[in-house]
C-alpha positions as CSV (number, residue, x, y, z in Angstrom):
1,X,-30.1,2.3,59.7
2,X,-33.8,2.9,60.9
3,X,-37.3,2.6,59.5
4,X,-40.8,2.8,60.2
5,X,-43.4,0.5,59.9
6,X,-46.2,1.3,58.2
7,X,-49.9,0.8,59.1
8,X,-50.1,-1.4,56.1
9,X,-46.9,-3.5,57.4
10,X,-44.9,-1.8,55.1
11,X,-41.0,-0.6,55.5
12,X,-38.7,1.3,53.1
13,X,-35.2,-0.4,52.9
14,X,-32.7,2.7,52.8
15,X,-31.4,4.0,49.7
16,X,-28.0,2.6,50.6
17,X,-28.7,-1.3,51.7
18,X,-31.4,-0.9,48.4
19,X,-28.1,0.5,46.1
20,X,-25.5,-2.3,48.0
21,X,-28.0,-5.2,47.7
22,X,-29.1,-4.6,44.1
23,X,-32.4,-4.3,45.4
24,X,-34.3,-2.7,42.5
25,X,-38.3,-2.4,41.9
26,X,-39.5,-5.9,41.3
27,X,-37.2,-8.0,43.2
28,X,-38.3,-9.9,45.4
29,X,-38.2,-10.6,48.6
30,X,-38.3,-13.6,51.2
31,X,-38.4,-12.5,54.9
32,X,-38.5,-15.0,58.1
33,X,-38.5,-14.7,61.6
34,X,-35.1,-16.0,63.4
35,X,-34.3,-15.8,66.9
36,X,-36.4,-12.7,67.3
37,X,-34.9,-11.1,64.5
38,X,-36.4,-10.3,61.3
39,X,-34.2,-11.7,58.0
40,X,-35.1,-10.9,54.7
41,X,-33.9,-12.7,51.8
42,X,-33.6,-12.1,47.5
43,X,-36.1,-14.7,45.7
44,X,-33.6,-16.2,43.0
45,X,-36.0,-18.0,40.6
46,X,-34.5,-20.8,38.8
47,X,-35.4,-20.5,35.0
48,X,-34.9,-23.9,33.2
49,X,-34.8,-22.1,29.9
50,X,-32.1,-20.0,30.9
51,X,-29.5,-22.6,32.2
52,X,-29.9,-23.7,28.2
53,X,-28.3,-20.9,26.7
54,X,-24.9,-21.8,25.5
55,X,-25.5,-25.2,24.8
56,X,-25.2,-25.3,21.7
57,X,-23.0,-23.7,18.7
58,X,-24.0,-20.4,17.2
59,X,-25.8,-20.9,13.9
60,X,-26.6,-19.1,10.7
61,X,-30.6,-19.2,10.7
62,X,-31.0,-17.6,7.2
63,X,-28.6,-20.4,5.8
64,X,-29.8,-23.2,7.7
65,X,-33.1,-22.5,6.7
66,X,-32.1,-21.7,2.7
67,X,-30.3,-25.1,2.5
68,X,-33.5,-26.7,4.4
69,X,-35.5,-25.7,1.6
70,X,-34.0,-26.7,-1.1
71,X,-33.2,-24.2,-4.0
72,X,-35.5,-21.2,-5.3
73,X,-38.8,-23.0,-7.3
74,X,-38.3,-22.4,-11.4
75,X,-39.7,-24.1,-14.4
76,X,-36.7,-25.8,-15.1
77,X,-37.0,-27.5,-12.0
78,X,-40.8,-29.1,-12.6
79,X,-39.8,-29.9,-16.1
80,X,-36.7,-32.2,-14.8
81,X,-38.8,-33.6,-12.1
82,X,-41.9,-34.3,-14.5
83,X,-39.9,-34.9,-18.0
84,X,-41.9,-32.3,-19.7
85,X,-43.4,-28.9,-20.1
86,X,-46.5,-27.5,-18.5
């Protein structure tokens, strides 16, 4: 497979190598000279947030938060905190 540089340095990777690479718009690319020959690489960035997920056990947010809080406020419960009514 062939392809033209541009005047602006830029090449179009064929359809194919683009469809066999996973190349899609926005990935990119690291390219290097070797031995006279041109090798471009994918650019895997290394998210430290994402190696986290997994780590720990599912949990039930609304319940979590719910017994975190302690039950639904009432009058009842200032009277048996404060002995008397307001």
């Amino acid at each position: 497979m062939t392809t033209i540089v541009s005047e602006k340095g830029q090449i179009t990777i064929p359809k194919a190598l683009r469809d066999s690479l996973g190349l899609v718009p926005g990935t990119e690319l690291d390219f290097e000279e070797r031995d006279g020959q041109l090798l471009g690489r994918r650019v895997v960035r290394d998210d430290p947030l994402t190696r986290l997920i997994g780590l720990l056990p599912r949990a039930d947010v609304d319940a979590e938060l719910a017994a975190q809080r302690g039950p639904k406020w009432t009058p009842r419960i200032d009277e048996s905190r404060h002995g008397h009514r307001r």
